[in-house]
N, C-alpha and C positions, 0 to 999 in steps of 0.2 A: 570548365576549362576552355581556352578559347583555342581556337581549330582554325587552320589555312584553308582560304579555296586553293581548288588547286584545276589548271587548266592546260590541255596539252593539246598542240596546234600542229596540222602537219599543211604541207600544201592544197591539200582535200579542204582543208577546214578545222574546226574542234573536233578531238577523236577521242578526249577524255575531259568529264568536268565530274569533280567532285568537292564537297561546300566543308566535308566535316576531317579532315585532313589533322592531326595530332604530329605526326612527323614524315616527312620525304627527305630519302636517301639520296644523292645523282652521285655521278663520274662525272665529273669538272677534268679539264685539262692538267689543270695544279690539283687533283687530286680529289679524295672523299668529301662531299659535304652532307651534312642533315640540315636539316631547315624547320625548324616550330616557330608557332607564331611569337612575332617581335624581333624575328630575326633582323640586324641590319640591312637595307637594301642593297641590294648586290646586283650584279649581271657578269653571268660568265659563262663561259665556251665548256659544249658538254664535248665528250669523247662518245665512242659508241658505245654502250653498255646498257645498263637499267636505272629504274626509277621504281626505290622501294616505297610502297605507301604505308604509312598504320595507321589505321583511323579506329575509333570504338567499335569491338568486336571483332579485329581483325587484321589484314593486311594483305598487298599482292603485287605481284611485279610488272612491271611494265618496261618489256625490251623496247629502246631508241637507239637512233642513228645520231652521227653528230648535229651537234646545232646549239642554238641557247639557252638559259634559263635569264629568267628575270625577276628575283626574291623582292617584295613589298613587308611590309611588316604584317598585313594580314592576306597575302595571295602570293599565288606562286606562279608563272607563264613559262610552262617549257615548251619553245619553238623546234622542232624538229625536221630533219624530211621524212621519215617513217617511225612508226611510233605501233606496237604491239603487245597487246595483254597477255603474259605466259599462259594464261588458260586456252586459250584461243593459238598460240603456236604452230602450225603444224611440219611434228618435227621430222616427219619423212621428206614434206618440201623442202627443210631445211637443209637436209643431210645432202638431197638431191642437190642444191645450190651449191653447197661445201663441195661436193663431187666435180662439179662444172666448173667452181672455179679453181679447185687444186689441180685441175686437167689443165686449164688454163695456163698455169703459173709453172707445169712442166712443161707445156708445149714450147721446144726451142727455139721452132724455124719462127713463130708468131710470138714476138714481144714486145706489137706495138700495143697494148692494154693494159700492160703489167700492174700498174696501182690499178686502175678501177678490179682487175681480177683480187689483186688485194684485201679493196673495200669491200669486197666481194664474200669474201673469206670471213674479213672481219664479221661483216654482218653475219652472216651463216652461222659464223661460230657464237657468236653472241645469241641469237633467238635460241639457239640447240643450249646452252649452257640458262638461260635464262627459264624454257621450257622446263627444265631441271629443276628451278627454285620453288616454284610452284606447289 
């Protein structure tokens, strides 16, 4: 069977490669995609959510933030700003985040940050729900 690389890039650098890749799941802005090899080349805008992998023997999720993918017929580039392996989670920081930034988004008299407390949120909430799929 032929298999995607598949490569995930954050501003740090590569923070995931792997060569034997069978199917990957993303949140695209227009919605679910999977990707197996021979897929059309594509590029599209991801949302923040995860990146399901199955490869021979298994599979695992990988919480991102928004950013890109860029589908080849045999590899896959998803560019991110933060990129996190559900095993690796940790979901007390998370919930801690989620705390700071729901305080944030009550605080009245302070709402010059309101979206980044947001993305804030979003992110939080995604690593704690993605910790979960694992």
């Amino acid at each position: 069977m032929n298999t995607l690389s598949l490569n995930i890039v954050t501003p740090n650098g590569s923070v995931y490669d792997r060569e034997d890749v069978n199917l990957a799941v993303l949140q695209t802005t227009a919605g679910e995609i999977g990707v197996m090899y021979g897929h059309i080349p594509t590029v599209a805008a991801l949302e923040i959510g995860y990146v399901k992998i199955n490869f021979d023997g298994g599979s695992e999720y990988i919480a991102v933030s928004e950013g890109f993918v860029e589908v080849r017929q045999d590899k896959l580039s998803i560019i991110v700003q933060t990129s996190e392996p559900a095993k690796e989670i940790d979901v007390a920081r998370a919930e801690l985040a989620k705390s700071r930034a729901e305080s944030h988004l009550n605080d009245e008299e302070d709402s010059s940050d309101i979206n980044r407390a947001k993305r804030a949120l979003d992110r939080a909430n995604n690593r704690i729900r993605v910790a979960n799929l694992q």
